[in-house]
Biopython code that builds the backbone (N, CA, C, O; Angstrom):
import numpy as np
from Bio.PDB.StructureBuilder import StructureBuilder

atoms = [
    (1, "UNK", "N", (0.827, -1.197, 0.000)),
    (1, "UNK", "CA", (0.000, 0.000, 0.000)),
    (1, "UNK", "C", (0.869, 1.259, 0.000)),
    (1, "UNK", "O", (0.545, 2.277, -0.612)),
    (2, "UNK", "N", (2.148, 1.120, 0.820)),
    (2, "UNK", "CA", (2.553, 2.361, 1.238)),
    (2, "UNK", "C", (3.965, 2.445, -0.425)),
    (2, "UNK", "O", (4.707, 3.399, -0.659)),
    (3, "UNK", "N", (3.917, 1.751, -0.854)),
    (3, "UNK", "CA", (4.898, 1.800, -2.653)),
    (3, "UNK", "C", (3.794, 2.005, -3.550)),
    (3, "UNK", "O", (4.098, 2.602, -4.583)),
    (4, "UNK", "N", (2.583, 1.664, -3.424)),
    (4, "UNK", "CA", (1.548, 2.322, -4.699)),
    (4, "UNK", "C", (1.209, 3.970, -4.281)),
    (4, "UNK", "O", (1.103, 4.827, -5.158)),
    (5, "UNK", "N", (1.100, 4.188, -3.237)),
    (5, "UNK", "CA", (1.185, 5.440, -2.789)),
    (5, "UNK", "C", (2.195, 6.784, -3.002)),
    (5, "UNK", "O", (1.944, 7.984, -3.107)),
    (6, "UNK", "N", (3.337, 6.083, -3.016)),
    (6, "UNK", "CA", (4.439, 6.581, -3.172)),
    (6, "UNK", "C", (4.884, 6.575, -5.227)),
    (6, "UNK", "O", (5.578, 7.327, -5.911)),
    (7, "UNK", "N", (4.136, 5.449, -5.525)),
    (7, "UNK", "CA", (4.289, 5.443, -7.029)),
    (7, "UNK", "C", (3.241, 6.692, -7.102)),
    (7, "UNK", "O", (3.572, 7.839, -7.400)),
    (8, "UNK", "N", (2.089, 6.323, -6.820)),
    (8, "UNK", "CA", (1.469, 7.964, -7.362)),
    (8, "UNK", "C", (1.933, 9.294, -7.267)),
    (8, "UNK", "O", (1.675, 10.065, -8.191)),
    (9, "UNK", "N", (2.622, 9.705, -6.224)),
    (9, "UNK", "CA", (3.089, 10.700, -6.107)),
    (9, "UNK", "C", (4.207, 10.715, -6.637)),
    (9, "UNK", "O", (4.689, 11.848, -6.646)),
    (10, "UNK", "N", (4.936, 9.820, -7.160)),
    (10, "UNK", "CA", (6.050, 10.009, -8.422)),
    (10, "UNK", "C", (5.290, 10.261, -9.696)),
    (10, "UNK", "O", (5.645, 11.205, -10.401)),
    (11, "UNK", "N", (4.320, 9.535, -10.040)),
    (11, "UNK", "CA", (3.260, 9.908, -11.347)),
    (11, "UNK", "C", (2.875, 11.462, -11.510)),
    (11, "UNK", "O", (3.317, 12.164, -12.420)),
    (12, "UNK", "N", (1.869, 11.968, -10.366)),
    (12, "UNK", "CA", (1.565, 13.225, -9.879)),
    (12, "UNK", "C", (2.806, 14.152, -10.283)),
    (12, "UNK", "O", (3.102, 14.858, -11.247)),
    (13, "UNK", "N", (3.375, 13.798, -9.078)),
    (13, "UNK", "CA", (5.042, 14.955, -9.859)),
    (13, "UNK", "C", (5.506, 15.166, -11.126)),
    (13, "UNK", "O", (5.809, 16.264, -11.592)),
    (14, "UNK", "N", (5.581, 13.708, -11.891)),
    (14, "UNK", "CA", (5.807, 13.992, -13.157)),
    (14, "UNK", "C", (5.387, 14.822, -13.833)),
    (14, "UNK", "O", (6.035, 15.685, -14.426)),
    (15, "UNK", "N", (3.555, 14.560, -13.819)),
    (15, "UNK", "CA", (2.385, 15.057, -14.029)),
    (15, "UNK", "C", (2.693, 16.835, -14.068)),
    (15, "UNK", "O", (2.563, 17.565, -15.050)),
    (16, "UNK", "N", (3.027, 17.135, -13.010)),
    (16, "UNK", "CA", (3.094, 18.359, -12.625)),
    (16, "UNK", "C", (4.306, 18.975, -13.229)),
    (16, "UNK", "O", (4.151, 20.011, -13.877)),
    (17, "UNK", "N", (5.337, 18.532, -13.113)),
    (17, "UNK", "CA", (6.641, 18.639, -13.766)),
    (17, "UNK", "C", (6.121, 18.971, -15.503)),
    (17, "UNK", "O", (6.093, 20.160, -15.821)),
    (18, "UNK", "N", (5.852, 18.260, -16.229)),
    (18, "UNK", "CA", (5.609, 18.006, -17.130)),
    (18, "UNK", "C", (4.710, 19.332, -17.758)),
    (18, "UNK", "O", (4.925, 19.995, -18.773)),
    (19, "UNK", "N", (3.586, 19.447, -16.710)),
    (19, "UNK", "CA", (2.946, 20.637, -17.187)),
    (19, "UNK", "C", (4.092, 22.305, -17.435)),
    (19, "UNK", "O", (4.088, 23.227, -18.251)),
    (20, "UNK", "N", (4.942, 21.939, -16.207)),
    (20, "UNK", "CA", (5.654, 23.462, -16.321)),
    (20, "UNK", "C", (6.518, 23.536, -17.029)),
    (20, "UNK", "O", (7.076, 24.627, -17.145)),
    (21, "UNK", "N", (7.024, 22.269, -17.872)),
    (21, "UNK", "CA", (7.937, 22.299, -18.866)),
    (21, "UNK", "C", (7.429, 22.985, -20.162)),
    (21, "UNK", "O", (7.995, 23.919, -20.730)),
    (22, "UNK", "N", (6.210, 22.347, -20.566)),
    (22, "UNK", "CA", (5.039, 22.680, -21.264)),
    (22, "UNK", "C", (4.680, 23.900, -21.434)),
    (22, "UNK", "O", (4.566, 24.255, -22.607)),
    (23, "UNK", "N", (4.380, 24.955, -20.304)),
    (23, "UNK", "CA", (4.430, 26.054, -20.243)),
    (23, "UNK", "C", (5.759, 27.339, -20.907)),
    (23, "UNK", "O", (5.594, 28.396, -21.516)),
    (24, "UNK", "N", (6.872, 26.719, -20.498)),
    (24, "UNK", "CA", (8.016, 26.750, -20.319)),
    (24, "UNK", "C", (8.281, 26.783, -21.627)),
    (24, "UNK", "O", (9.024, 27.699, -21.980)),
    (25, "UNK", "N", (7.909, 26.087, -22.411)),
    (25, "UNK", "CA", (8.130, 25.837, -23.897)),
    (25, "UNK", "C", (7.386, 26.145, -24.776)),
    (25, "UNK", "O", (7.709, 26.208, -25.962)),
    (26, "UNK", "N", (6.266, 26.384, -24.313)),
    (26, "UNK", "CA", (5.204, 27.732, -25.081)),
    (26, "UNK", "C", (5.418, 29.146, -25.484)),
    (26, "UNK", "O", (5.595, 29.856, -26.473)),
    (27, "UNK", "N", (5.297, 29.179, -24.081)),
    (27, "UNK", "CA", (5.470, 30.943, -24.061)),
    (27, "UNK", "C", (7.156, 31.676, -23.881)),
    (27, "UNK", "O", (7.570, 32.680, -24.460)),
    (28, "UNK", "N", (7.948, 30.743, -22.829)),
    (28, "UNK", "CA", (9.481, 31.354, -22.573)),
    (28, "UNK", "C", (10.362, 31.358, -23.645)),
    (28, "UNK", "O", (11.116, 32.283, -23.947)),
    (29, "UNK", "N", (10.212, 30.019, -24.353)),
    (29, "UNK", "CA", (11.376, 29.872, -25.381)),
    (29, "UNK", "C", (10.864, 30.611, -26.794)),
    (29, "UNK", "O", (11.770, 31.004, -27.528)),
    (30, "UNK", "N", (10.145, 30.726, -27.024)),
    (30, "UNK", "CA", (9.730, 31.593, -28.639)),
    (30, "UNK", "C", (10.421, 32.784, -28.132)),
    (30, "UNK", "O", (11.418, 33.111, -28.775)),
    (31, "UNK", "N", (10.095, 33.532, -27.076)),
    (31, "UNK", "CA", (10.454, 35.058, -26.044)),
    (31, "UNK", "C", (11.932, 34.841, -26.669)),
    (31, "UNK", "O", (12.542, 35.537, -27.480)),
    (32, "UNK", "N", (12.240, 33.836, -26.123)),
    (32, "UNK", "CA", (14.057, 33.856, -25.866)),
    (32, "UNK", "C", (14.569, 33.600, -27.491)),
    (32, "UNK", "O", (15.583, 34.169, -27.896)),
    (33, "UNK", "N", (13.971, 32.917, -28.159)),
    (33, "UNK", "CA", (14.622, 32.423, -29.601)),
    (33, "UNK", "C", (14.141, 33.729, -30.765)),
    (33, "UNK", "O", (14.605, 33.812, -31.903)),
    (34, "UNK", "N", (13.164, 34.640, -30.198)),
    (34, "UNK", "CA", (12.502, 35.762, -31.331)),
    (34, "UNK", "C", (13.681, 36.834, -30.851)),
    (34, "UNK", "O", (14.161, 37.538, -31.740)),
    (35, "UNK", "N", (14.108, 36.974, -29.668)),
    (35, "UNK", "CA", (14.906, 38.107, -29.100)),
    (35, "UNK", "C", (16.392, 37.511, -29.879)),
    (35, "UNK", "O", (17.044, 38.283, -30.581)),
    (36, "UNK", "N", (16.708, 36.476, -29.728)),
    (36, "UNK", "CA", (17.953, 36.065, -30.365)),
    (36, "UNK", "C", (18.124, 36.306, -31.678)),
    (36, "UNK", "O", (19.262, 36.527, -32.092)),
    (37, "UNK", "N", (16.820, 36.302, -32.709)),
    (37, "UNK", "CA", (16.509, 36.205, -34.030)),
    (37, "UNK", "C", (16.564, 38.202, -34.251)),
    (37, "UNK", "O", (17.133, 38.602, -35.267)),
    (38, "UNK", "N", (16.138, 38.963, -33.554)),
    (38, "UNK", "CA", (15.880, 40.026, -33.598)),
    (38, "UNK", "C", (17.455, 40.720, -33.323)),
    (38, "UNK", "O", (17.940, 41.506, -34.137)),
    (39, "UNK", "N", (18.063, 40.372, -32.251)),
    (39, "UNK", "CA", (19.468, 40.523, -32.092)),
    (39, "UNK", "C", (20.246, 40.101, -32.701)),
    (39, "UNK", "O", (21.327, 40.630, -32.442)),
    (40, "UNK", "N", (20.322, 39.083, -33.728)),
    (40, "UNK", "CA", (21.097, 38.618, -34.821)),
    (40, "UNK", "C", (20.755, 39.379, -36.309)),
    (40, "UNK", "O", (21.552, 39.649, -37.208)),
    (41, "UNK", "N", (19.882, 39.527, -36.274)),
    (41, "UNK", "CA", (19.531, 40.257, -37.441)),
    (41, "UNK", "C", (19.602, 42.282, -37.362)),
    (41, "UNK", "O", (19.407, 43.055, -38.300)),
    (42, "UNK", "N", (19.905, 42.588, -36.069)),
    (42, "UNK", "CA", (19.790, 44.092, -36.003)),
    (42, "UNK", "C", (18.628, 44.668, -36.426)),
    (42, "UNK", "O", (18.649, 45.700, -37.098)),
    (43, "UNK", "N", (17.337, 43.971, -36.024)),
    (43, "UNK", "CA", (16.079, 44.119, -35.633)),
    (43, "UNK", "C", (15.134, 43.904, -34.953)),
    (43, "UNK", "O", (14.350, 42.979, -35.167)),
    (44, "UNK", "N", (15.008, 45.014, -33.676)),
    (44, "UNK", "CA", (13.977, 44.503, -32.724)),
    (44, "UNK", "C", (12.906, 44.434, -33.343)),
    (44, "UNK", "O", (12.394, 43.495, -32.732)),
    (45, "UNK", "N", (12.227, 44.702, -34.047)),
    (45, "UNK", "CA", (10.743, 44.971, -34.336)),
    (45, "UNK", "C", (10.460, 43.662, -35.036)),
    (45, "UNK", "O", (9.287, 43.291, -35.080)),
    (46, "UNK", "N", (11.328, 42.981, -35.544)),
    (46, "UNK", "CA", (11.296, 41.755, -36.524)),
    (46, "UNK", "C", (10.543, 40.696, -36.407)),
    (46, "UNK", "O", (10.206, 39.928, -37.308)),
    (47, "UNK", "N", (10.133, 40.632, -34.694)),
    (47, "UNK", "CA", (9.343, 39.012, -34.562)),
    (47, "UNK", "C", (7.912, 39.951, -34.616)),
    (47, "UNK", "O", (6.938, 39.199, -34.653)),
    (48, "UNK", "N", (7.569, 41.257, -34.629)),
    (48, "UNK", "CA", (6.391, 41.523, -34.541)),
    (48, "UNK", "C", (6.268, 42.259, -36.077)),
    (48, "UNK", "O", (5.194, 42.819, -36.298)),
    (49, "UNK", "N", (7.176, 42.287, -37.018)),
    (49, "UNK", "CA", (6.100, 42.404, -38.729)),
    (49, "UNK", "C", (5.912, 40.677, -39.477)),
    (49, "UNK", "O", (6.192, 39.481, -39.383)),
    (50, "UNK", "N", (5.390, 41.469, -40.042)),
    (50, "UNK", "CA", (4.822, 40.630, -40.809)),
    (50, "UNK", "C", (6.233, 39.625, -42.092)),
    (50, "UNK", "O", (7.055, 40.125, -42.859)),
    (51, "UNK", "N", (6.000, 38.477, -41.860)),
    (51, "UNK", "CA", (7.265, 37.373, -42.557)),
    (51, "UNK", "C", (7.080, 37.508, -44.171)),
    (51, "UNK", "O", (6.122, 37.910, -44.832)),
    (52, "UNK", "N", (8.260, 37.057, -44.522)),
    (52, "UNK", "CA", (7.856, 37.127, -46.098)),
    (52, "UNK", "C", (6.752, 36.752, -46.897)),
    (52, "UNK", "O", (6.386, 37.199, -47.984)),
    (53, "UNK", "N", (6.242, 35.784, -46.124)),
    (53, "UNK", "CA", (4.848, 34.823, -46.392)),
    (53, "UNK", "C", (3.615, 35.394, -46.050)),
    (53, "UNK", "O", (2.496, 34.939, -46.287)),
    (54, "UNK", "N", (4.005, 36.736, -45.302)),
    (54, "UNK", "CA", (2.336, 37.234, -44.848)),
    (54, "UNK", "C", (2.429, 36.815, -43.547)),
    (54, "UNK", "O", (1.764, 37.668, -42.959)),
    (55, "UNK", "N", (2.887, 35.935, -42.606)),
    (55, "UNK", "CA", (2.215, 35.170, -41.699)),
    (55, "UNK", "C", (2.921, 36.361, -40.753)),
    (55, "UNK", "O", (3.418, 37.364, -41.266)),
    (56, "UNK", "N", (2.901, 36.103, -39.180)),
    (56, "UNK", "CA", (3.234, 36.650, -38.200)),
    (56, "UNK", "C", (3.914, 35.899, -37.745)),
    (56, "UNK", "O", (3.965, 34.809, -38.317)),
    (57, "UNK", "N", (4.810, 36.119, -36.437)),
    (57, "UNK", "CA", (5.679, 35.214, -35.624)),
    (57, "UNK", "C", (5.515, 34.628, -34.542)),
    (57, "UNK", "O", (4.334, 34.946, -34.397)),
    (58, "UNK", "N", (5.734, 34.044, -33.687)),
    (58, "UNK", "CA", (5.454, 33.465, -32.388)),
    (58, "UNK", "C", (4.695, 34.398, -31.845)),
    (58, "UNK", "O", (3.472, 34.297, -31.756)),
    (59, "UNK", "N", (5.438, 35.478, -31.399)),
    (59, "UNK", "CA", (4.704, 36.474, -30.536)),
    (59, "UNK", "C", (3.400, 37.134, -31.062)),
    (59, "UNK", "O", (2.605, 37.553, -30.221)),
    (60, "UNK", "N", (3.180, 37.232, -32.074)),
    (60, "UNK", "CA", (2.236, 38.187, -32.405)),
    (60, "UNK", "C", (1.210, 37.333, -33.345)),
    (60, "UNK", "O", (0.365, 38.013, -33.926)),
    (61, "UNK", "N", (1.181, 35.823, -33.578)),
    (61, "UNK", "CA", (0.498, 34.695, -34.818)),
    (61, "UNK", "C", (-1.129, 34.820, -34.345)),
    (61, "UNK", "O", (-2.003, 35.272, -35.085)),
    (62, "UNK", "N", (-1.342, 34.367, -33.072)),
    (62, "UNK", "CA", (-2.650, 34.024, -33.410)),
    (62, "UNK", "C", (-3.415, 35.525, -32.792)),
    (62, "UNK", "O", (-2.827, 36.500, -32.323)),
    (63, "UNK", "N", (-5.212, 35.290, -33.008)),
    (63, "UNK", "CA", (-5.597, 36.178, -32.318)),
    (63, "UNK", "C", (-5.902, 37.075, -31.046)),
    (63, "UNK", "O", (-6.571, 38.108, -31.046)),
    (64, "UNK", "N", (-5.271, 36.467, -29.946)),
    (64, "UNK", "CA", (-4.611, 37.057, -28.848)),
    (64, "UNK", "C", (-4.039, 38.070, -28.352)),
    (64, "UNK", "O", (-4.282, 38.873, -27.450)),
    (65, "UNK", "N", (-2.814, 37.805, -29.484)),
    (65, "UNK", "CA", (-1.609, 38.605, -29.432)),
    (65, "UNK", "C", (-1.731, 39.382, -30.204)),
    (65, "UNK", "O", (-1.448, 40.499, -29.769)),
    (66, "UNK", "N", (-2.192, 39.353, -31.741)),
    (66, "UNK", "CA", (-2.317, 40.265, -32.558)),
    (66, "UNK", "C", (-2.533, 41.634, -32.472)),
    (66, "UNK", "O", (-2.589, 42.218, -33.555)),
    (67, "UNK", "N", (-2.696, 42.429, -31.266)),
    (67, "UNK", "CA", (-2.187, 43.805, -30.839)),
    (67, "UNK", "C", (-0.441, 43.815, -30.711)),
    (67, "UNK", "O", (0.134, 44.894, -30.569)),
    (68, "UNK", "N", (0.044, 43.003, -30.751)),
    (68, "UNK", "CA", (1.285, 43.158, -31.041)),
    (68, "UNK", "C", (2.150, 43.658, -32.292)),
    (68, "UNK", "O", (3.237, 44.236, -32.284)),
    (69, "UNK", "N", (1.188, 43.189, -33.584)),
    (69, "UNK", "CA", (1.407, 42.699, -34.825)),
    (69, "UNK", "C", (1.829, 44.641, -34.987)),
    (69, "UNK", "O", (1.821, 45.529, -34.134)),
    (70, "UNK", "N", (2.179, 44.666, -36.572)),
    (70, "UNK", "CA", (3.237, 46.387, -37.040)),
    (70, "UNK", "C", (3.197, 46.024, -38.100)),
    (70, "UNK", "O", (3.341, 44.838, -38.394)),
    (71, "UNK", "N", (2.993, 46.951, -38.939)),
    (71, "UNK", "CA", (3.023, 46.652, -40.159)),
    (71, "UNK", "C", (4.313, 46.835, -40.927)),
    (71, "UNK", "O", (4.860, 46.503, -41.979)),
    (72, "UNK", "N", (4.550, 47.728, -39.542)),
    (72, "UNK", "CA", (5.991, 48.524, -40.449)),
    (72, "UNK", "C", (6.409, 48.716, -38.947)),
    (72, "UNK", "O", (5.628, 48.571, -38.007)),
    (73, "UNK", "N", (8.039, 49.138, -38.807)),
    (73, "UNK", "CA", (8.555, 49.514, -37.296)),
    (73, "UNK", "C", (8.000, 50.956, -36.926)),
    (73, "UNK", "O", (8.556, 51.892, -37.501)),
    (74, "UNK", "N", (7.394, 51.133, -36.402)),
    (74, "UNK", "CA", (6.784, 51.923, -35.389)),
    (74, "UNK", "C", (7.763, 52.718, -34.566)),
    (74, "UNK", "O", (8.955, 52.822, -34.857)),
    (75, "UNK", "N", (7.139, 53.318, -33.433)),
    (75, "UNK", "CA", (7.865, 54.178, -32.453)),
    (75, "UNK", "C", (8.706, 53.419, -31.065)),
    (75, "UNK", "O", (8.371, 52.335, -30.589)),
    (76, "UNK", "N", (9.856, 54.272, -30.569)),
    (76, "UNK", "CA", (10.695, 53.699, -29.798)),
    (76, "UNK", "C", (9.937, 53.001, -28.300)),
    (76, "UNK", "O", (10.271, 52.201, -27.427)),
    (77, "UNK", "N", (8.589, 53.950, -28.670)),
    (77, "UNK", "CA", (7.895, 53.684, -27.156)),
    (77, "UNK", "C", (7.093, 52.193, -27.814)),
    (77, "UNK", "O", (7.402, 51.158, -27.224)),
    (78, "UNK", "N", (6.172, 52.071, -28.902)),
    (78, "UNK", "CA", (5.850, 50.806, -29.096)),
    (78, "UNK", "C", (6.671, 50.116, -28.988)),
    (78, "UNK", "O", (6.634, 49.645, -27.851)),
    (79, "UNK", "N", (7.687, 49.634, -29.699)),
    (79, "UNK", "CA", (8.719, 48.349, -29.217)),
    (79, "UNK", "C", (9.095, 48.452, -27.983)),
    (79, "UNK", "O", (9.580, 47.461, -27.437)),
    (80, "UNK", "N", (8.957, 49.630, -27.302)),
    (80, "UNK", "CA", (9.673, 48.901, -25.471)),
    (80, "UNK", "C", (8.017, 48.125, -25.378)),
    (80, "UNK", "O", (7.986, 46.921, -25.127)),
    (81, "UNK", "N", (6.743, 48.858, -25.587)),
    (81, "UNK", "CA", (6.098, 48.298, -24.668)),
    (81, "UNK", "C", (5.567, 46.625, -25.332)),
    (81, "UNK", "O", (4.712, 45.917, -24.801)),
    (82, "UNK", "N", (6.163, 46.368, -26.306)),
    (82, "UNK", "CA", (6.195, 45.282, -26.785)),
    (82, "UNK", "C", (6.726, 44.457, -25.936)),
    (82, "UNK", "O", (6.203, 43.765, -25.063)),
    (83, "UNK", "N", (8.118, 44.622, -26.351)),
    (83, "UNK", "CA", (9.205, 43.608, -25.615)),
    (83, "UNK", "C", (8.957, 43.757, -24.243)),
    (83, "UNK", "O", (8.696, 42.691, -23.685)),
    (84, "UNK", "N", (8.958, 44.548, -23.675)),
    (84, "UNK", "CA", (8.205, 44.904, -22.036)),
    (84, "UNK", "C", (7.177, 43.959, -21.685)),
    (84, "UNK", "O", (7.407, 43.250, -20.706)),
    (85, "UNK", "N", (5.959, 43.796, -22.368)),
    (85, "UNK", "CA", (5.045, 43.013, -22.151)),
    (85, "UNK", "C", (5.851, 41.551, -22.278)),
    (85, "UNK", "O", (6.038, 40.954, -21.218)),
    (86, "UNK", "N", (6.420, 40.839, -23.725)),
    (86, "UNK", "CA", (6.863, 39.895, -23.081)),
    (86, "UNK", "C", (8.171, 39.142, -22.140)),
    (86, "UNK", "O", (8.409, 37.939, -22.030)),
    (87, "UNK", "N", (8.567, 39.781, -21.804)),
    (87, "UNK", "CA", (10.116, 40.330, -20.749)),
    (87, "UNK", "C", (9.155, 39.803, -19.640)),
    (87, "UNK", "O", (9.184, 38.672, -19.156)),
    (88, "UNK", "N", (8.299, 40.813, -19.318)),
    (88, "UNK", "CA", (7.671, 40.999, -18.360)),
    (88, "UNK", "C", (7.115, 39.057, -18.079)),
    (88, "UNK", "O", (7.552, 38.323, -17.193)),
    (89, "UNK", "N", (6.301, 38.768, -18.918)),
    (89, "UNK", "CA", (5.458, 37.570, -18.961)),
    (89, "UNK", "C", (6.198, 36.392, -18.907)),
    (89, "UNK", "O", (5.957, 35.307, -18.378)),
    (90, "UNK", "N", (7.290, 36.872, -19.650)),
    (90, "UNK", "CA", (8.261, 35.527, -19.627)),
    (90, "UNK", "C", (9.400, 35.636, -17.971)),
    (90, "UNK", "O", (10.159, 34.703, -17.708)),
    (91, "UNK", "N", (9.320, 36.700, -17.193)),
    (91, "UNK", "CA", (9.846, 36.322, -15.985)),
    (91, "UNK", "C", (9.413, 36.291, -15.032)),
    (91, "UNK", "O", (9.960, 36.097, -13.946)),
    (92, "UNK", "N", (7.582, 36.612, -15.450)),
    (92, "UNK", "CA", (6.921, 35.926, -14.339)),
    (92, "UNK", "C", (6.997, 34.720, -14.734)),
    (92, "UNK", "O", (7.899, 33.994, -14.316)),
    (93, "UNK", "N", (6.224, 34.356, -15.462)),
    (93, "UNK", "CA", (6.191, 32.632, -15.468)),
    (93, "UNK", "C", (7.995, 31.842, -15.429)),
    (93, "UNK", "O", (8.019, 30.686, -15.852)),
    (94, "UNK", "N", (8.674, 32.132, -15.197)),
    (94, "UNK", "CA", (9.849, 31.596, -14.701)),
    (94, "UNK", "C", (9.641, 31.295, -13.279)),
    (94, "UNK", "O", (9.538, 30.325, -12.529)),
    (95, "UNK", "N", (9.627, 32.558, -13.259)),
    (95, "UNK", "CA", (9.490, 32.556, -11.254)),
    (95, "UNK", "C", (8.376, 31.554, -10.885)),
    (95, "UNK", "O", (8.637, 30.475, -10.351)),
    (96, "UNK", "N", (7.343, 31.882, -11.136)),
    (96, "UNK", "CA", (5.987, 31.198, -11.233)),
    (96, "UNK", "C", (6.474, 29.504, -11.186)),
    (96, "UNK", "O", (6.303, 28.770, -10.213)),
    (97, "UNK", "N", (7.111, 29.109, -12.479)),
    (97, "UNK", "CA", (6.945, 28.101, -12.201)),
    (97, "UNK", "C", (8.105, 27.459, -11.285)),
    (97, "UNK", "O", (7.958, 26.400, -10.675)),
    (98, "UNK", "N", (9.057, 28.093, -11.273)),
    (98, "UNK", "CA", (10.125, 27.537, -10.425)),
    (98, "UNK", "C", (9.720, 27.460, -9.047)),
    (98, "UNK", "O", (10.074, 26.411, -8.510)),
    (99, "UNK", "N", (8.991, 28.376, -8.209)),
    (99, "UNK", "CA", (7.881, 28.200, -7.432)),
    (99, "UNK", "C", (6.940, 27.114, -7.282)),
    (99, "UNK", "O", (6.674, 26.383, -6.328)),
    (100, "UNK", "N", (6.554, 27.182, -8.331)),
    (100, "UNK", "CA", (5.785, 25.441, -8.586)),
    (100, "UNK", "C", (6.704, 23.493, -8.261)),
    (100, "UNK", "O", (6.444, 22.486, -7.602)),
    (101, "UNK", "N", (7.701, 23.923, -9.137)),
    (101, "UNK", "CA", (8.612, 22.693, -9.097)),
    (101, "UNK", "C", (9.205, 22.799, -7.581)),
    (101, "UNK", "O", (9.432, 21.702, -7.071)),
    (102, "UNK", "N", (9.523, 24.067, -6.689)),
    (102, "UNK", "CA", (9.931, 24.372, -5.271)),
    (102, "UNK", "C", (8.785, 23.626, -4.501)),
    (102, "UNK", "O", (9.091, 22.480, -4.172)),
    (103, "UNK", "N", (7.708, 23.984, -4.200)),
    (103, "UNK", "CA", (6.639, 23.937, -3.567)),
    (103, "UNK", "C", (6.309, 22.278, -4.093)),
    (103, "UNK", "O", (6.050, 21.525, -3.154)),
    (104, "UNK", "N", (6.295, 21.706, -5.340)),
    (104, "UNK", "CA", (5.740, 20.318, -5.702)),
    (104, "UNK", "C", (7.325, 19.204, -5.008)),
    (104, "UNK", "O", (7.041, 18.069, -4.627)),
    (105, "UNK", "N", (8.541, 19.574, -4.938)),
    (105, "UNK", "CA", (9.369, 19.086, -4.251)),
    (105, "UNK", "C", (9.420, 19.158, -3.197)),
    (105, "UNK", "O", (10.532, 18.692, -2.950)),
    (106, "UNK", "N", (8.816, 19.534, -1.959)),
    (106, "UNK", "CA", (8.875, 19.881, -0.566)),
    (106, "UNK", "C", (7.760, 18.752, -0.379)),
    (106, "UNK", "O", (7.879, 17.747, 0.321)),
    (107, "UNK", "N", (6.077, 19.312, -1.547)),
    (107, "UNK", "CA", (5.081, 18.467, -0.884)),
    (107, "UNK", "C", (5.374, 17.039, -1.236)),
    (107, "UNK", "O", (4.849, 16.142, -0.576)),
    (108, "UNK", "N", (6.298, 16.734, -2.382)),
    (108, "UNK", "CA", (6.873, 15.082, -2.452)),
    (108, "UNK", "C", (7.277, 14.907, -1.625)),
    (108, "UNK", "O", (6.648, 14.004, -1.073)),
    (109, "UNK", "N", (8.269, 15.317, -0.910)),
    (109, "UNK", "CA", (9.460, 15.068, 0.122)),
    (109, "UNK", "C", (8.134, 14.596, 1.696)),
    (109, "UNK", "O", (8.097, 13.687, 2.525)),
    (110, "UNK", "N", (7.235, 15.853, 1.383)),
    (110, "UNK", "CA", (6.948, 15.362, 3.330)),
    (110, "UNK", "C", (5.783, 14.239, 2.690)),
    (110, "UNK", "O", (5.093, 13.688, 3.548)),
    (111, "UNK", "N", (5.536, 13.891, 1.348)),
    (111, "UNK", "CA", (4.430, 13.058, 0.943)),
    (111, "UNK", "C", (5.544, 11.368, 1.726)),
    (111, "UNK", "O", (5.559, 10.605, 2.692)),
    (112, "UNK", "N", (6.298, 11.671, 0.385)),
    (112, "UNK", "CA", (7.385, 10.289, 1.001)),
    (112, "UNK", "C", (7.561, 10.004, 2.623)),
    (112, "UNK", "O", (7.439, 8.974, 3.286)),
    (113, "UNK", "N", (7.828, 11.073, 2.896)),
    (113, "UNK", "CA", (8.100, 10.651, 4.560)),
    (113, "UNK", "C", (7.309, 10.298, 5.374)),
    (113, "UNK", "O", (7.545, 9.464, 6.248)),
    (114, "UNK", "N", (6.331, 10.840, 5.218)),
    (114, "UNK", "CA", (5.148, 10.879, 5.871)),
    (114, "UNK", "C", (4.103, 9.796, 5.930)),
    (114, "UNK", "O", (3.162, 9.647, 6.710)),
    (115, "UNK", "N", (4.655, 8.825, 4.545)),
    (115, "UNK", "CA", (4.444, 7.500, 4.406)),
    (115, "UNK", "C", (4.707, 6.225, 5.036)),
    (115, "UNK", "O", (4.113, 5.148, 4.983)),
    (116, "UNK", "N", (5.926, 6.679, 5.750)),
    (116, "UNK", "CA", (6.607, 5.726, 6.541)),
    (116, "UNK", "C", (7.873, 5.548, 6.248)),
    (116, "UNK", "O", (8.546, 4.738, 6.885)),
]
sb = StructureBuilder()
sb.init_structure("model")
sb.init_model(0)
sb.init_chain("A")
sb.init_seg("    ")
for serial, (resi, resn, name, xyz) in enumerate(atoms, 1):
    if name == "N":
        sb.init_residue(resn, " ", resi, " ")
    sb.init_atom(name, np.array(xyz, "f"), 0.0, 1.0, " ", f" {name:<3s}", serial, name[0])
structure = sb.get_structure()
């Protein structure tokens, strides 16, 4: 009883783990790989016009975000509050989730022990 118990809460964790990676790989890494793409090319404004194809980029594709979207580079104050917004979003949810994986390792730890 007390190893099926303990298997769930290795499942659970995963479970949980898994989600913040997920997250993590949604929203943080496009942030981090559009800023790299924008800094390699000597264009901030770049992940928010429009691609050779018409389409938009990570940050600005679906309808959500599309207040992001420029048709053309804009003013010094639009691109801060661009990149600002996702700066901003991408280091909360860092914190956020590292918080999460903190807090889901403590409640494993007193889950295990507490088992016997």
């Amino acid at each position: 009883m007390v190893w099926g118990l303990r298997v769930m809460l290795v499942v659970v964790g995963l479970g949980v783990l898994g989600i913040v990676l997920l997250v993590l790989g949604l929203i943080v890494r496009p942030v981090v790989t559009e800023a790299m793409r924008a800094n390699a090319a000597g264009n901030w404004w770049l992940p928010f016009l429009p691609q050779e194809s018409g389409r938009y980029g990570p940050l600005a594709q679906n309808h959500w975000w599309s207040a992001m979207r420029a048709r053309t580079p804009g003013s010094a104050a639009g691109l801060a509050v661009r990149w600002g917004f996702w700066s901003l979003m991408s280091v909360l949810l860092v914190v956020a989730m590292g918080s999460i994986v903190v807090n889901l390792v403590r409640l494993l730890a007193k889950g295990w022990t507490g088992l016997g």
